[in-house]
ZASE-849052 format. One line per field, with one value per residue (C-alpha): residue in three letters; x, y, z; residue number from 1. Coordinates in steps of 0.25 Angstrom, whole numbers, plus 5000, padded with zeros to 4 digits. Example, Ala and Ser with C-alpha at 12.3 -4.5 7.8 and 13.67 -1.06 7.14 Angstrom:
% residues 2
drenlum: [Ala|Ser]
xx: [5049|5055]
yy: [4982|4996]
zz: [5031|5029]
kolnu: [1|2]
//
This chain:
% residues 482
drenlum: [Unk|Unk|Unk|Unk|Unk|Unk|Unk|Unk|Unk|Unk|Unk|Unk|Unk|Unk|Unk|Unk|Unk|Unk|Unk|Unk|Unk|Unk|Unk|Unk|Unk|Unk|Unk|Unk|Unk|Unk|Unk|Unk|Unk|Unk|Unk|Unk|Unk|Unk|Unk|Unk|Unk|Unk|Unk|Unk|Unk|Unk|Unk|Unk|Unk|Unk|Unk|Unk|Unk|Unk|Unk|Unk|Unk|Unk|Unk|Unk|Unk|Unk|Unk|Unk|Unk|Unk|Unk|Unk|Unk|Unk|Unk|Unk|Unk|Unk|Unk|Unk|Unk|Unk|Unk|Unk|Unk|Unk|Unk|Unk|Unk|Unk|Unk|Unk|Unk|Unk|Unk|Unk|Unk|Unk|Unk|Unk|Unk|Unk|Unk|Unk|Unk|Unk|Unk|Unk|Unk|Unk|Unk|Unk|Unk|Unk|Unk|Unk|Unk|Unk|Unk|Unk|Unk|Unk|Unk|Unk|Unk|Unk|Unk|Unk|Unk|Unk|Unk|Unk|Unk|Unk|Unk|Unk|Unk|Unk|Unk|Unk|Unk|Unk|Unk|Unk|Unk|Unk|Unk|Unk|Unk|Unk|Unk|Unk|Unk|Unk|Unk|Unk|Unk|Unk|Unk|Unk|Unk|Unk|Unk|Unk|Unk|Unk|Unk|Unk|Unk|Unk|Unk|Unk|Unk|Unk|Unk|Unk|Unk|Unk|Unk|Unk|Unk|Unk|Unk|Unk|Unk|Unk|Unk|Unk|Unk|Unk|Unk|Unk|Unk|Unk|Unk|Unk|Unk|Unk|Unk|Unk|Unk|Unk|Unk|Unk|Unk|Unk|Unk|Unk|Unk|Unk|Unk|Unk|Unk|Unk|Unk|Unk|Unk|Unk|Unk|Unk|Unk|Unk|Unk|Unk|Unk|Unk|Unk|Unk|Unk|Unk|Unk|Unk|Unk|Unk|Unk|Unk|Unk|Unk|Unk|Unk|Unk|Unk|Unk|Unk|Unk|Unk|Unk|Unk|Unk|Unk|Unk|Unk|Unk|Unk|Unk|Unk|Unk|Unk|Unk|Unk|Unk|Unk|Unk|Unk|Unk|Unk|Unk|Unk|Unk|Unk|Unk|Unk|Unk|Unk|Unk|Unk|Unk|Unk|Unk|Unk|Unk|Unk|Unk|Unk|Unk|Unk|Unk|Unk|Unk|Unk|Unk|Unk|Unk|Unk|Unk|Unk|Unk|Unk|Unk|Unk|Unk|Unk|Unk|Unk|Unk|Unk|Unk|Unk|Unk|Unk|Unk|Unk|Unk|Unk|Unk|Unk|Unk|Unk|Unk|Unk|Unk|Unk|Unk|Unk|Unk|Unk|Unk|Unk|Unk|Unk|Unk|Unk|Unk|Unk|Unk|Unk|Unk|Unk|Unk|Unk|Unk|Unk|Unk|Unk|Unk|Unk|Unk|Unk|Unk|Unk|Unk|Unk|Unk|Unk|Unk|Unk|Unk|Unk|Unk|Unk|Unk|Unk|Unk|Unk|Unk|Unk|Unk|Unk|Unk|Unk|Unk|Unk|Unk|Unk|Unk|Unk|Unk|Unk|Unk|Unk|Unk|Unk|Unk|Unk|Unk|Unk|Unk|Unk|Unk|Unk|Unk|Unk|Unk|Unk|Unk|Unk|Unk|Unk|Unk|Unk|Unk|Unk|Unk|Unk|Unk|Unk|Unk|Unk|Unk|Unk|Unk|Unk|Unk|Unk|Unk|Unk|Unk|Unk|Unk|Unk|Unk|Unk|Unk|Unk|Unk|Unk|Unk|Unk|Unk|Unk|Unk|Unk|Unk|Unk|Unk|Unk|Unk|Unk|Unk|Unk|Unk|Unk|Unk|Unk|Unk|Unk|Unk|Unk|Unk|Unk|Unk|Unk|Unk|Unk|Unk|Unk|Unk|Unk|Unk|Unk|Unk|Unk|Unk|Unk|Unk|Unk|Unk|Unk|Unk|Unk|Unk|Unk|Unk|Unk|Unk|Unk|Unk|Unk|Unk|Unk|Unk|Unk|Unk|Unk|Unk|Unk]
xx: [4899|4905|4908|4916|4924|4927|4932|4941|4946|4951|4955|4965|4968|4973|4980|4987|4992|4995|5005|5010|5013|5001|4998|4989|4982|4977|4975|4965|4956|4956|4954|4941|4938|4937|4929|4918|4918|4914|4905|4898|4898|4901|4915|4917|4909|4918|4930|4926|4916|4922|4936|4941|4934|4941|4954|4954|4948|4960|4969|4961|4962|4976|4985|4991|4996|5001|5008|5015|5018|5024|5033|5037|5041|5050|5055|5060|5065|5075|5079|5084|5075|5069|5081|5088|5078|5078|5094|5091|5081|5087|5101|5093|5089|5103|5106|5100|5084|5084|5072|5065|5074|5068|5053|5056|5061|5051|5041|5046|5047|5031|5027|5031|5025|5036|5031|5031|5038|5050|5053|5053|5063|5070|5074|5074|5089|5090|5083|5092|5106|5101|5093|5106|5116|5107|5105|5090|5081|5079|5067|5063|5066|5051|5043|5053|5049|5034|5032|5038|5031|5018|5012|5012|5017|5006|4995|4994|5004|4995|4998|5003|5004|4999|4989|4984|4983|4978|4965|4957|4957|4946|4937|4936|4940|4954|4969|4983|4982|4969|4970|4985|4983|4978|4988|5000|4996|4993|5009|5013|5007|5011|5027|5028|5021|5031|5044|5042|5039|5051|5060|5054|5056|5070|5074|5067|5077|5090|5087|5088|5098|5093|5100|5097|5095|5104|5098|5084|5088|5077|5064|5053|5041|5043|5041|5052|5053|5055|5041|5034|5040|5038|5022|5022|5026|5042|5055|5063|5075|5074|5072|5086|5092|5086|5091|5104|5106|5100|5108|5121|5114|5100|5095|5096|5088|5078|5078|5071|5064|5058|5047|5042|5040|5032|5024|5019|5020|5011|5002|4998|4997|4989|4981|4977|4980|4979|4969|4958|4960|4960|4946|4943|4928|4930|4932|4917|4915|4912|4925|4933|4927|4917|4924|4932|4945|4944|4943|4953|4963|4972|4975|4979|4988|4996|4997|5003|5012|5018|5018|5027|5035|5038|5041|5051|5058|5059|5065|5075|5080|5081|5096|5091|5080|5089|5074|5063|5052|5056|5055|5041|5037|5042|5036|5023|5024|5026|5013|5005|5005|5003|4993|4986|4989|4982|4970|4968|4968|4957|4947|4949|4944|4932|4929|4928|4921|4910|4906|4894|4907|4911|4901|4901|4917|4911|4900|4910|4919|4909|4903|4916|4913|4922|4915|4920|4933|4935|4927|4936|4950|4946|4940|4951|4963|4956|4956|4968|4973|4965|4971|4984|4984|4983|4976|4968|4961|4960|4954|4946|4938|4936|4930|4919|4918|4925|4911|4904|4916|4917|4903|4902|4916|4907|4895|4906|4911|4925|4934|4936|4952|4950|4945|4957|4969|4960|4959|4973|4979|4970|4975|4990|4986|4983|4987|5003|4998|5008|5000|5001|5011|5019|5023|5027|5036|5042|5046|5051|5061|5065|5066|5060|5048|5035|5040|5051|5047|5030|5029|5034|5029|5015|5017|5022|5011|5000|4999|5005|4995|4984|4986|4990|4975|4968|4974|4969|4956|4957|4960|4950|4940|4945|4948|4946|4951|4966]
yy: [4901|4910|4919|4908|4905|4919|4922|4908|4914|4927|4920|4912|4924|4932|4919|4917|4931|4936|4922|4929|4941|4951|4963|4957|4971|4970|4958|4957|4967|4961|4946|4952|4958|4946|4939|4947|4947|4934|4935|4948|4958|4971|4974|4988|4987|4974|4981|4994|4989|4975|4973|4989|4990|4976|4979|4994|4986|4977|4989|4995|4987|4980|4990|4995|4981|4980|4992|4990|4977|4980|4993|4981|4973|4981|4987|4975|4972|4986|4984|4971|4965|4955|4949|4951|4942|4932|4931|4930|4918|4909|4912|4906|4894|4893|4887|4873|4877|4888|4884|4886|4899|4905|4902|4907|4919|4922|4917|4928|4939|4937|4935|4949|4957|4955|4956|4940|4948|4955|4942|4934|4945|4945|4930|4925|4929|4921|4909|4910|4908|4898|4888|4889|4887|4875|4871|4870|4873|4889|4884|4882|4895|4902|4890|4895|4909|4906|4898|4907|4920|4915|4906|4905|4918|4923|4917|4908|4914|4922|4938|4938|4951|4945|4952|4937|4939|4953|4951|4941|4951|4962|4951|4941|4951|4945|4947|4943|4932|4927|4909|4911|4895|4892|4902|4894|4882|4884|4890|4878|4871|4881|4882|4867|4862|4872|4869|4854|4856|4864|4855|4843|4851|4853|4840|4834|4844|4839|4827|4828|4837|4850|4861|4876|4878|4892|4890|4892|4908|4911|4917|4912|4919|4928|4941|4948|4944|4959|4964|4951|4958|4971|4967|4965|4979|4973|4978|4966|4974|4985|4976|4970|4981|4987|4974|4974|4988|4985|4970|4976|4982|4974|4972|4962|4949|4952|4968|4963|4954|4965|4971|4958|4955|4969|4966|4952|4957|4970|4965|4954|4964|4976|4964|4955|4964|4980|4984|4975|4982|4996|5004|5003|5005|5017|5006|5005|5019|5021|5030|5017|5006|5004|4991|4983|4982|4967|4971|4978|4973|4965|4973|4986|4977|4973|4987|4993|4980|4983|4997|4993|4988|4996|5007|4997|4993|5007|5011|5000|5000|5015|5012|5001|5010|5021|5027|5023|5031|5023|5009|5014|5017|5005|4997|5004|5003|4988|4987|4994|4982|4970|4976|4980|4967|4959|4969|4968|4952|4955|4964|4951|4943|4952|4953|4938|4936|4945|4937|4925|4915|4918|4913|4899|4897|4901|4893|4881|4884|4886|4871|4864|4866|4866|4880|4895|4892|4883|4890|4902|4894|4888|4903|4910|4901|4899|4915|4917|4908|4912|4927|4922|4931|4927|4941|4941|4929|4932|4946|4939|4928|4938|4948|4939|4930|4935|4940|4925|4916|4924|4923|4908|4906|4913|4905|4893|4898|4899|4910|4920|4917|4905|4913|4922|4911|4902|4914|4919|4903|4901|4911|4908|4893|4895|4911|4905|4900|4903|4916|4923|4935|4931|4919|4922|4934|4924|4916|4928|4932|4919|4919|4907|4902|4895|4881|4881|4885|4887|4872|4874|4887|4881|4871|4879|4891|4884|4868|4872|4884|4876|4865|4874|4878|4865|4862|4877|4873|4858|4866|4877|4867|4857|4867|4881|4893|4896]
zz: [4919|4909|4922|4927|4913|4914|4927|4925|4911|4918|4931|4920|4913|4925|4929|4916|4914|4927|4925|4913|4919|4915|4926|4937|4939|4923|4924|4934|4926|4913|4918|4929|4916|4909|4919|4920|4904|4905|4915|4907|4918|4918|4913|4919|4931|4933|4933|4940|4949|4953|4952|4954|4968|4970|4967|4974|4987|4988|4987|4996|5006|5006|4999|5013|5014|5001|5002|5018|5013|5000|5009|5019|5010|5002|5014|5020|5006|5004|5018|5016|5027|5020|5014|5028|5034|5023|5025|5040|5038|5028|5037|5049|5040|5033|5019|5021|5023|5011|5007|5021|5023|5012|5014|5027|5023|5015|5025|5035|5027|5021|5033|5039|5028|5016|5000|4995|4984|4991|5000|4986|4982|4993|4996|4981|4983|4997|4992|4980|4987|4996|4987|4977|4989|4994|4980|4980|4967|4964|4959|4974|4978|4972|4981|4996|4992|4989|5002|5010|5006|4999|5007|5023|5025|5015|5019|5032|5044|5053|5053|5038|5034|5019|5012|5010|5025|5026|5016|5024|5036|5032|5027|5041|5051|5055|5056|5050|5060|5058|5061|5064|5067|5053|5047|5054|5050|5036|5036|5043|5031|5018|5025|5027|5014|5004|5014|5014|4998|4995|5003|4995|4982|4988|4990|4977|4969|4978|4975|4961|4959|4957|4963|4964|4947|4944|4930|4935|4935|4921|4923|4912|4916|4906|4915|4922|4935|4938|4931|4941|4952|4949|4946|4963|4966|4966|4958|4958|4954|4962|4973|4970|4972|4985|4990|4985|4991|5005|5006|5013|5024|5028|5042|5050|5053|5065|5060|5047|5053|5063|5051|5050|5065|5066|5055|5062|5075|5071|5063|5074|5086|5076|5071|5084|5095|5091|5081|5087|5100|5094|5093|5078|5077|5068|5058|5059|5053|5036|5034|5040|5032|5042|5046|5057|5063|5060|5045|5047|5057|5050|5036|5049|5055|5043|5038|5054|5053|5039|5043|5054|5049|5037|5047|5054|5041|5038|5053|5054|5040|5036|5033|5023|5017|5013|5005|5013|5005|4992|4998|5005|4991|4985|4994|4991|4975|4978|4983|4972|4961|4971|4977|4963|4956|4970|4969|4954|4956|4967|4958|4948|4958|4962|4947|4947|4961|4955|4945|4946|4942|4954|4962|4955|4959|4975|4975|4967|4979|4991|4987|4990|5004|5018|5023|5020|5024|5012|5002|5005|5005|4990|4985|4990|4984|4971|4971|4975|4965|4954|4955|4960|4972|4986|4991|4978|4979|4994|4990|4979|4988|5002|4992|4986|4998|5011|5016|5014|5019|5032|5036|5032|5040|5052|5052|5053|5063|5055|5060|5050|5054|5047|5036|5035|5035|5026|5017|5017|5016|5004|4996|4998|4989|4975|4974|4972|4958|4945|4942|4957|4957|4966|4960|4948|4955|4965|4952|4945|4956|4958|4942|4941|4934|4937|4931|4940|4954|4953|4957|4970|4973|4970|4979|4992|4988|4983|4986|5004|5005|4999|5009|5021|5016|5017|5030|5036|5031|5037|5049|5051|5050|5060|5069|5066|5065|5075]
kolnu: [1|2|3|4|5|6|7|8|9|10|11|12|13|14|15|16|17|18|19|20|21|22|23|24|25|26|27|28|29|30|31|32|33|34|35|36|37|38|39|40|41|42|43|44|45|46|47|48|49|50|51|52|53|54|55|56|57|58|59|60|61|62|63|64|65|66|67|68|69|70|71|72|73|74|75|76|77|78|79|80|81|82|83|84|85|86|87|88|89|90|91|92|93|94|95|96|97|98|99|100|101|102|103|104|105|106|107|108|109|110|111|112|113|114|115|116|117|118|119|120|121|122|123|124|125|126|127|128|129|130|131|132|133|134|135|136|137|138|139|140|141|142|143|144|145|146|147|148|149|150|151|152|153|154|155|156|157|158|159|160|161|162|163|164|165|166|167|168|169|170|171|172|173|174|175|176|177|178|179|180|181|182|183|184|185|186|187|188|189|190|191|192|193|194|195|196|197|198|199|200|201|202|203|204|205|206|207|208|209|210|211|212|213|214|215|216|217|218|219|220|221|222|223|224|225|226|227|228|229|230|231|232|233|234|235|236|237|238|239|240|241|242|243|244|245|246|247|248|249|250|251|252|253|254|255|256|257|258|259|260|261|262|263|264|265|266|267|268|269|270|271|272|273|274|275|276|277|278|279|280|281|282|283|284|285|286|287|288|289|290|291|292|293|294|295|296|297|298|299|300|301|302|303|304|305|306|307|308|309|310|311|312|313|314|315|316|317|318|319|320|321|322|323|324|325|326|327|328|329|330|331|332|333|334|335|336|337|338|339|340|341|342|343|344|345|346|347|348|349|350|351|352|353|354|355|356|357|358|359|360|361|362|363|364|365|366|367|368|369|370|371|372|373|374|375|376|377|378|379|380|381|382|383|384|385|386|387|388|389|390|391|392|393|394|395|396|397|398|399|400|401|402|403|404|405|406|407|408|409|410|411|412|413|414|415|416|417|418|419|420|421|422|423|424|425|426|427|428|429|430|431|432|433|434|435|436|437|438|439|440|441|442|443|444|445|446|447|448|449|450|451|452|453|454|455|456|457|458|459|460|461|462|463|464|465|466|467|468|469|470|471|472|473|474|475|476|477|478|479|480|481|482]
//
């Protein structure tokens, strides 16, 4: 029992200064630290033996997506893709849908490989002229960037290139489109739950008279919003200005839109199609992990698409990108501190998932019942929000249990598919709580505070993934797996 106080008391310490701004990677040692004290293990073997080999395997094995992705996504940035798309879209939708432009937006450039980060910098400016020239609350703009970029995009739409998509993959065997028919309707569910919210929010704030707020302009989390920012691999100031020197000349619509049709196109044919067909049984050998291409499928396909298109932007835009070898290197600085802030949560999680108290909360959770599709969803979104990170709780419950859920969902009958989306949709519910980075950096650049705008953002990235959840899991069990 005193396990379990002490794994609860740093699970709350990690929450509660992460909130306050304290370094994650730090973090994550002292409070693994502080459980196992609790528990009266080995200190040092806990660290060395437990949460280092942790940590390093994540990297290990995600840091190429980290890294393409973090490249792709500030290159689509300094070329002026992103926004040139953003422009295109909320063009398309005009002045009078502003709210659905924007999550659109958003929902496009997410889905094509582009850092939740630098689309949150990116169309903060959008949103900003066309919620004031509509006259709808500022306050609203955190909740349109949130669903767009955090939720169906992230976890549900099939081929994602995610790392929330990517993780499940080596553990069941399966691809980027793993249940595409679940996966759609779960963001069928999360788009239409936060766009029907925001529009009722809308109107309740027309109604009585609130108008777009210029007052609500001051940040009160006490943090620069530029240290936040900084904290996930971005400059917000420098930022600024590669986008202000690359505004007069950006490319066109369908040209920034071509990187992200390669990446969904590429990673689909390499995933499904290609890399099954190829002759891979030197995968087999020791030097080679002594594995399979089904382990390892998906993670190849997402790093050839990203490549891809990396080599596009850089073809195509070469007037834009006037010093291509900064931007690469850039790109690949802005991976190192996400990637290590997600890795240090994960070696927190093994600390804990090592302890006996650990084994109470899965036997707690296994006696609710509804088979290891359940068991999983509940573990992975209590992880998940525990840590305040989708891929770190994800990484967290696979670790410890990814081995036992699979061959229960086999002697059911259950499609591992169903245990990829089931996975990946859980983590996107409770991971969008106060604490998680990406929050309190969306709030920051917005330069607004959790008062303000986290009661929105809670309801489109918490409350619509959890119920596009529950209907997943009603579904799966009607009729399967599609």
């Amino acid at each position: 029992m005193l396990g379990l106080v002490g794994a609860l008391v740093s699970l709350g310490l990690l929450i509660w200064l992460a909130y306050r701004g304290w370094n994650v990677i730090a973090l994550s040692v002292g409070c693994a630290l502080v459980a196992g004290l609790f528990a009266a293990v080995p200190l040092l073997a806990t660290y060395t033996q437990v949460f280092m080999p942790a940590t390093g395997a994540f990297i290990v094995d995600y840091f190429p997506l980290f890294l393409l992705g973090a490249i792709f996504g500030r290159l689509m940035d300094e070329s002026g893709s992103a926004e040139a798309l953003a422009d295109g879209i909320v063009s398309a939708f005009g002045t009078g849908r502003a709210m659905t432009a924007i999550v659109a937006a958003c929902a496009l450039l997410t889905y094509g490989g582009v850092s939740l980060f630098v689309v949150a910098f990116a169309l903060y400016p959008v949103a900003t002229a066309l919620f004031r020239r509509g006259d709808i609350p500022k306050r609203l703009i955190p909740a349109a960037i949130a669903l767009g970029a955090f939720t169906f995009t992230m976890t549900a739409l099939p081929g994602t290139p995610a790392i929330q998509n990517a993780i499940p993959m080596p553990y069941f065997g399966t691809t980027p489109f793993a249940a595409p028919g679940l996966g759609i309707i779960a963001a069928i569910v999360m788009a239409g739950f936060g766009l029907f919210w925001l529009s009722y929010r809308m109107r309740s704030a027309a109604r009585a008279g609130e108008g777009y707020g210029d007052d609500l302009n001051t940040l009160t989390l006490g943090t620069d919003p530029r240290t936040l920012a900084q904290g996930e691999g971005y400059d917000l100031a420098e930022m600024a200005r590669d986008k202000e020197a690359a505004a007069p000349d950006r490319p066109g619509f369908w040209l920034a839109l071509a990187p992200i049709v390669l990446v969904i196109a590429t990673n689909y044919a390499f995933s499904v199609e290609i890399l099954p067909r190829l002759d891979t049984s030197y995968l087999a050998e020791p030097e080679y992990g002594a594995t399979r291409i089904e382990a390892v499928r998906g993670i190849w396909a997402i790093i050839i698409a990203l490549s891809l298109a990396i080599a596009l932007l850089l073809a195509t835009n070469r007037p834009r990108l006037p010093k291509p070898a900064a931007s690469l290197g850039a790109g690949a600085n802005a991976a190192v501190l996400p990637i290590f802030n997600t890795a240090s949560l994960v070696g927190f999680g093994a600390v804990v998932a090592s302890l006996p108290a650990f084994e109470l909360v899965q036997s707690l959770i296994d006696n609710i019942g509804g088979g290891p599709l359940v068991s999983l969803a509940i573990s992975t979104n209590i992880l998940a929000g525990l840590t305040g990170s989708a891929s770190g709780g994800m990484r967290i419950a696979l670790d410890a249990l990814g081995d036992t859920y699979l061959a229960a969902a086999l002697a059911e009958g259950i499609d591992p598919a169903a245990l990829h989306r089931v996975t990946s949709i859980a983590t996107g519910g409770l991971d969008a709580l106060p604490h998680n980075g990406a929050v309190i950096t969306l709030l920051s650049i917005c330069g607004l505070t959790h008062r303000q705008s986290y009661g929105d953002i809670f309801m489109v990235a918490c409350a619509g993934p959890l119920l596009a959840l529950v209907i997943v899991l009603i579904t799966t069990s009607i009729f399967g797996s599609f």
